[in-house]
Phi, psi and omega in degrees: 000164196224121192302174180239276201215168177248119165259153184244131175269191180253351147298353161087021159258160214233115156277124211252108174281116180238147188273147173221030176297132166252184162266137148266315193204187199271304197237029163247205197203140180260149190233123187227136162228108207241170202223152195232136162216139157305139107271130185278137190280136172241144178263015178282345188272327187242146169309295227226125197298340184298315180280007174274303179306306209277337172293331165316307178281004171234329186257329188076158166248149358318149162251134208246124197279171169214149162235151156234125163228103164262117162284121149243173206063045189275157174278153157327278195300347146273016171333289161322292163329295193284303185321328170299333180248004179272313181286307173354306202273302157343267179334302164334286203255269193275328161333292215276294197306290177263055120276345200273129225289343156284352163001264178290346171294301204297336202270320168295320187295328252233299190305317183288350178273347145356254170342283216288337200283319193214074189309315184302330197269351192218079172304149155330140195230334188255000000 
């Protein structure tokens, strides 16, 4: 994958836009654009310090939110093109959401109800 671009949201998070585009064959193409934002786990997001800790020890922190849009079997020459309308459609549509300051709380609470919704699949790592 090839970083694209970086955006500083106004939450004071960084969005890390990656080209993950292959070759499939000489002239088609899979066109993947996936987009990474770090959140730092804070125990300031949970009532109870425990649950800070136990998200830590099953996701490590940062906790990293991921988006994807993947195409295959795109022609070559439209590679550019669709990835262009893929982050367009990013910037629109989800940007605006995880720019807003309640983000990131939402985002550690969200991984930790994770944890509580299917305990089994998501052991302790320390």
């Amino acid at each position: 994958m090839t970083l694209f671009e970086e955006i500083k949201l106004p939450n004071g998070l960084v969005a890390e836009i990656w080209d993950g585009s292959r070759m499939i064959a000489a002239d088609t193409t899979t066109v993947v654009l996936v987009v990474k934002i770090p959140v730092e786990l804070k125990q300031e997001y949970f009532e109870d310090p425990s649950a800070c800790r136990k998200t830590a020890s099953v996701f490590g922190s940062p906790l990293v939110y991921e988006y994807r849009n993947e195409r295959t079997f795109v022609a070559a020459g439209e590679r550019e093109a669709l990835f262009g309308e893929f982050l367009a459609s990013y910037k629109k549509d989800v940007l605006p959401y995880v720019s807003k300051e309640h983000f990131p709380k939402r985002f550690a609470l969200s991984k930790y109800h994770e944890i509580l919704q299917d305990p089994w699949k998501y052991q302790d790592r320390g």
